[in-house]
C-alpha positions in Angstrom: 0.0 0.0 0.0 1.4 3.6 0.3 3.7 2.5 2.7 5.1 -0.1 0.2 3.9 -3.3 1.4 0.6 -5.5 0.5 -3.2 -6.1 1.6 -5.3 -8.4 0.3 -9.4 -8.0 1.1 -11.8 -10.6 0.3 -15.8 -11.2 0.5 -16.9 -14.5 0.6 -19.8 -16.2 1.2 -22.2 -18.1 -0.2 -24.5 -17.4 -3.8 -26.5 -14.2 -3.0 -25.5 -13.3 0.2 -24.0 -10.0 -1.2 -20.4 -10.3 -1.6 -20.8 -8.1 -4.7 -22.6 -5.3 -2.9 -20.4 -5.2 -0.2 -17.3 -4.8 -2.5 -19.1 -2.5 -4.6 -22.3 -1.3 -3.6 -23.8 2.2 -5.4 -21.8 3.6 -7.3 -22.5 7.5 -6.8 -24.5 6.5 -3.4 -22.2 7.7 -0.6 -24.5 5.5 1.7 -24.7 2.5 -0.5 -20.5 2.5 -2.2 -18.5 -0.5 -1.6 -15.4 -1.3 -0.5 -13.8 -0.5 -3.8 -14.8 2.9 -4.4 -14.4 4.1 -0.8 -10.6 2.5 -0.8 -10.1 4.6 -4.0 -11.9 7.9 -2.7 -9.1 7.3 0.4 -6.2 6.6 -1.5 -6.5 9.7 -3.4 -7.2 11.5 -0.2 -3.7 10.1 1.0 -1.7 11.3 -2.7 -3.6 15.1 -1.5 -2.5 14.9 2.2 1.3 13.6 1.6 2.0 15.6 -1.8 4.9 17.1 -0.1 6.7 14.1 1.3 5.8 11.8 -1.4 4.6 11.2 -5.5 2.4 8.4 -6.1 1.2 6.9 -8.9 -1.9 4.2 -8.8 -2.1 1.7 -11.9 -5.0 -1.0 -11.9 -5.5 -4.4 -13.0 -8.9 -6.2 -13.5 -9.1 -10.1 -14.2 -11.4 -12.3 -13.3 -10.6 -16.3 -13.1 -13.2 -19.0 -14.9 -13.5 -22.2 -14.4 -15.2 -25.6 -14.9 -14.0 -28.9 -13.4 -10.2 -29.0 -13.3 -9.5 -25.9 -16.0 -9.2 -22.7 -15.2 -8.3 -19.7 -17.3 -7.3 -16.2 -16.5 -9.5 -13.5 -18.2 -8.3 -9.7 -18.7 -11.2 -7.5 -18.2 -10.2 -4.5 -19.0 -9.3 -6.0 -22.7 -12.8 -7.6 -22.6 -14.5 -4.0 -21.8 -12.4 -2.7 -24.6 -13.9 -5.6 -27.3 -17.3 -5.1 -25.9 -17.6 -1.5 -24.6 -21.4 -2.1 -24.0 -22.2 -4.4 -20.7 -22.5 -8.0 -20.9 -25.7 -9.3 -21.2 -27.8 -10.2 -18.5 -27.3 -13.7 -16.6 -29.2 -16.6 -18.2 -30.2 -20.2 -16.5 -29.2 -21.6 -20.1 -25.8 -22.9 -18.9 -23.1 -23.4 -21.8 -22.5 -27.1 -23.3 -18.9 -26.0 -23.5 -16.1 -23.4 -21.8 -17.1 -20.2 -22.9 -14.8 -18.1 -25.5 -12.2 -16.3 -24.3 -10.1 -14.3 -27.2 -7.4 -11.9 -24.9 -4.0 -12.5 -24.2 -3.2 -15.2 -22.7 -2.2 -14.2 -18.7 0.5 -15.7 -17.2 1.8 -15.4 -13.5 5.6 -15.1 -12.7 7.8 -13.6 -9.9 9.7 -11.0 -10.5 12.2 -8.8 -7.8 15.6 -9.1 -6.5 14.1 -12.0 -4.2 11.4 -13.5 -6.8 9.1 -12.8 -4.5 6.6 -10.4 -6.1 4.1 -11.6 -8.6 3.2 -10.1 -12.0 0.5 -10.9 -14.8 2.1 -10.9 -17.7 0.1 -9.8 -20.7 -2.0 -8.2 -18.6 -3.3 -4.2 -19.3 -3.4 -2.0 -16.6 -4.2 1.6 -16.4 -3.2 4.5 -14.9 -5.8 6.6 -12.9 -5.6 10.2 -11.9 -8.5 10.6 -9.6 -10.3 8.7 -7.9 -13.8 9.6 -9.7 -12.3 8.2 -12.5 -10.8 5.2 -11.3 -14.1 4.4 -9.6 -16.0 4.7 -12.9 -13.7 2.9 -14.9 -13.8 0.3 -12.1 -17.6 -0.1 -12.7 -17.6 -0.4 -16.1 -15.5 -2.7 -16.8 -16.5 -5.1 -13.9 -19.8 -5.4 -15.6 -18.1 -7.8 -18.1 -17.5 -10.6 -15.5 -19.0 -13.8 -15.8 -22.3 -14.3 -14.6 -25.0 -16.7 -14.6 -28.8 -17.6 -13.4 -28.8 -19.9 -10.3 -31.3 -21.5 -8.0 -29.6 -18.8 -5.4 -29.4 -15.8 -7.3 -30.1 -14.2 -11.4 -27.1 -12.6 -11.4 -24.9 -15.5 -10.1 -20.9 -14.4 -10.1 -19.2 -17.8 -11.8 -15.9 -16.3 -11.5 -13.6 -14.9 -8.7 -13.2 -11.1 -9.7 -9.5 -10.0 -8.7 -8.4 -5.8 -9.1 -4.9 -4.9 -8.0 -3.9 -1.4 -7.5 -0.3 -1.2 -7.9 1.3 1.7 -6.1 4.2 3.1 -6.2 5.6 5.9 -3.7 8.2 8.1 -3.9 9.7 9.8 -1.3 10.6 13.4 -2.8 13.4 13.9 0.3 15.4 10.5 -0.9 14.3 9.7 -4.2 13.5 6.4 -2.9 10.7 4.5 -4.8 8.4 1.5 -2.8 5.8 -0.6 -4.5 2.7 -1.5 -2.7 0.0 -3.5 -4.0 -3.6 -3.9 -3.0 -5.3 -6.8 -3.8 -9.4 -6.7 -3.7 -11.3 -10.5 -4.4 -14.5 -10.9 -4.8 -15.2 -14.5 -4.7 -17.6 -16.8 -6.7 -20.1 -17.7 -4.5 -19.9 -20.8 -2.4 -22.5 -23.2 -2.5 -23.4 -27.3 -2.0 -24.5 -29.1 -5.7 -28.0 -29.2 -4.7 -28.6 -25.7 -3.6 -27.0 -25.0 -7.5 -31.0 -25.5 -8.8 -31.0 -25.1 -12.8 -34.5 -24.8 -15.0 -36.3 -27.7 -15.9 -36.0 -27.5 -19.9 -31.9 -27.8 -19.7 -30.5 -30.6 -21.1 -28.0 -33.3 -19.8 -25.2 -31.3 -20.9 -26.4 -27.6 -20.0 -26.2 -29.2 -16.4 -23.2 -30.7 -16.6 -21.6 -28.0 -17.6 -23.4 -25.7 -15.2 -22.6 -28.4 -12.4 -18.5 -28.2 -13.6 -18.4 -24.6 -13.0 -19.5 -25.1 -9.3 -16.5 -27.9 -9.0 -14.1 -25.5 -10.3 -15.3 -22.6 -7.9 -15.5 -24.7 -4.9 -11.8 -26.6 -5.5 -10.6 -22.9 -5.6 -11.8 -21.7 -2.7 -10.8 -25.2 -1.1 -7.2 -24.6 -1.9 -7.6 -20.8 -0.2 -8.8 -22.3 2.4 -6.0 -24.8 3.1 -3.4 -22.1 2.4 -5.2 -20.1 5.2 -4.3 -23.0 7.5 -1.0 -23.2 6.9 -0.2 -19.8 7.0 -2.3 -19.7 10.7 0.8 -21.7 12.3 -1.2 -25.2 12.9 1.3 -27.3 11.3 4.7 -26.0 12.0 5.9 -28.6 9.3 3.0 -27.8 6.7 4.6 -25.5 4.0 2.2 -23.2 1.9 1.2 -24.3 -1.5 0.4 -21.9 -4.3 0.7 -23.7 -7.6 -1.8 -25.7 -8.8 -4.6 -23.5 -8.4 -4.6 -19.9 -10.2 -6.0 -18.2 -7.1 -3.7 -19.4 -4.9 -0.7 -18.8 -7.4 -2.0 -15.0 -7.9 -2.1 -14.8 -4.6 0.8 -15.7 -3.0 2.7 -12.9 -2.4 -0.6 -11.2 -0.7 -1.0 -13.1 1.6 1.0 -13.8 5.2 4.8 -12.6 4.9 4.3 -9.2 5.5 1.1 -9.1 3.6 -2.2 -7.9 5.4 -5.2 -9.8 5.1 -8.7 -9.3 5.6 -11.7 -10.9 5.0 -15.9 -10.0 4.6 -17.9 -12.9 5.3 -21.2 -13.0 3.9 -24.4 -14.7 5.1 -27.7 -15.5 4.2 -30.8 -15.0 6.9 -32.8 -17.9 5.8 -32.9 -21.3 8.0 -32.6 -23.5 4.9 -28.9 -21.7 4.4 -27.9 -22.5 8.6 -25.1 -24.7 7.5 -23.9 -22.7 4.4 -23.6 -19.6 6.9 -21.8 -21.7 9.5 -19.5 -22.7 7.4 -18.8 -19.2 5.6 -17.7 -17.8 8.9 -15.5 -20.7 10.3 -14.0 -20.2 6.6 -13.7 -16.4 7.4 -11.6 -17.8 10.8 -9.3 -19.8 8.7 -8.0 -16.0 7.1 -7.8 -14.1 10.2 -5.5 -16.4 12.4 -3.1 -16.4 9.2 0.8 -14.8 11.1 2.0 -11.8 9.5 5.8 -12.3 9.3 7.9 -9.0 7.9 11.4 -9.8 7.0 14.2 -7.0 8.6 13.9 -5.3 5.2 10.2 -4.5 4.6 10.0 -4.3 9.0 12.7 -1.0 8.7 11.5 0.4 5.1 7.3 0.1 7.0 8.7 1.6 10.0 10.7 4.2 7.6 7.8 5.5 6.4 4.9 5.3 9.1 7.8 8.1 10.7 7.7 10.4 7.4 3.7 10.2 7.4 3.5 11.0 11.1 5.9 14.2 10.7 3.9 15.2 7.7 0.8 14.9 9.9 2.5 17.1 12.4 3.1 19.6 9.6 0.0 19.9 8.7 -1.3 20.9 11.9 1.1 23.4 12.4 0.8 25.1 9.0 -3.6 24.8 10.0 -2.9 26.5 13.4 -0.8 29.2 11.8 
């Protein structure tokens, strides 16, 4: 973040509990924004305060990540908002018979640093925003082309986990030196049991199948989150974490634990029939917050570095207020 290290926030819960709203809410609707724009309203508000200690520059990343069964694929939005600058169209109970079309780049995920310890998407477009009205707006568009579908749960049924980075980078204008931050904001697919998944009665063999498939895919991913969650919580002080084999997890792993913060929404849904669903959705949200924050000496001195600088420049401000 401006400081130069990483966060990660997720919402997670199950199908139409309102992960969606809670990361993004109204846009416009001071009352109703989500996460996202209010993050992006602050980090602006941070570039206004600190302009005198430090530059700052905030590029952004939108993907979302597809699956059915074992494949997954990576999905650039913002080149999908760019081939199809009206919305997608609404969510349909006709599932496909086959993965849906993808034409973009192809996304891959490598590390990158001195220490190969920072990931990148290569291929990937990002954008550069000047304010945060405009990053917000942007934001919204383009998040309308995620994957959706009609489920027994919900219409508008999020089949894909939708991932936007904000890359920052800070300079301080005293010592030229330059720290990247990243901020990582998940929405998740929506968890849910086979049998809640309810389809339309005139779908064929297939259309369920296929339907079925994407709920496999979406609940292996957030099966491997979870289990990096446990690791990372200290229970098995032999247990080492595993990224690869999953694309979440693998996009992930330098946002989570190390000196990485992480924190999670968990959504739930009122109803009696959805007791269990919710139960589990909040043990899940337990798994993310015992996961152990450890900074090596190098991001512990550059943090503390900086959280000095910002207090100082707090301490200016005052002064040049009081006159």
């Amino acid at each position: 973040m401006p400081s130069g290290q990483s966060a990660c926030v997720f919402a997670y819960g199950q199908s139409g509990t309102g992960k969606t709203w809670t990361m993004s809410g109204i846009v416009g609707d001071p009352e109703n924004e989500g996460i996202k724009p209010r993050m992006f309203n602050e980090l602006f508000a941070v570039k206004k305060m600190q302009k005198k200690a430090f530059e700052y520059e905030f590029r952004v990343q939108m993907m979302e990540i597809y699956g059915q069964k074992k494949k997954q694929q990576l999905r650039d939005l913002f080149y999908i908002h760019d081939q199809n600058k009206k919305s997608r169209k609404k969510a349909s109970s006709k599932a496909p018979t086959k993965f849906p079309e993808y034409k973009g780049p192809e996304l891959k995920i490598g590390l990158v640093g001195k220490k190969k310890k920072r990931v990148e998407i290569m291929n990937a477009q990002s954008r550069e925003f000047n304010s945060a009205q405009e990053m917000i707006d942007e934001c919204a568009s383009v998040e309308k082309c995620r994957f959706v579908r009609a489920t027994g749960l919900n219409d508008e049924s999020s089949r894909s986990h939708l991932i936007t980075i904000i890359h920052i980078k800070t300079r301080n204008l005293k010592t030229r030196k330059l720290m990247r931050g990243k901020l990582t904001l998940v929405d998740l697919a929506g968890s849910e049991k086979a049998e809640k998944t309810a389809m339309s009665a005139d779908l064929d063999a297939k259309q369920r199948e296929a339907m079925l498939a994407e709920g496999v895919a979406i609940n292996t991913s957030l099966g491997m989150l979870r289990n990096l969650f446990l690791v990372l919580s200290g229970s098995d002080k032999k247990a080492k974490p595993q990224y690869r084999g999953n694309v979440l997890t693998e996009l992930l792993q330098d946002s989570i634990g190390g000196g990485a913060k992480t924190l999670m929404f968990v959504n739930v849904g009122p109803a009696a029939r959805n007791k269990a669903e919710s139960m589990d959705s909040m043990r899940y949200a337990e798994y993310a917050k015992n996961v152990v924050n450890a900074i090596d000496g190098e991001d512990a001195d550059l943090a503390a570095q900086n959280k000095e600088l910002e207090r100082k420049v707090v301490e200016l401000e005052k002064k040049l207020k009081a006159g």
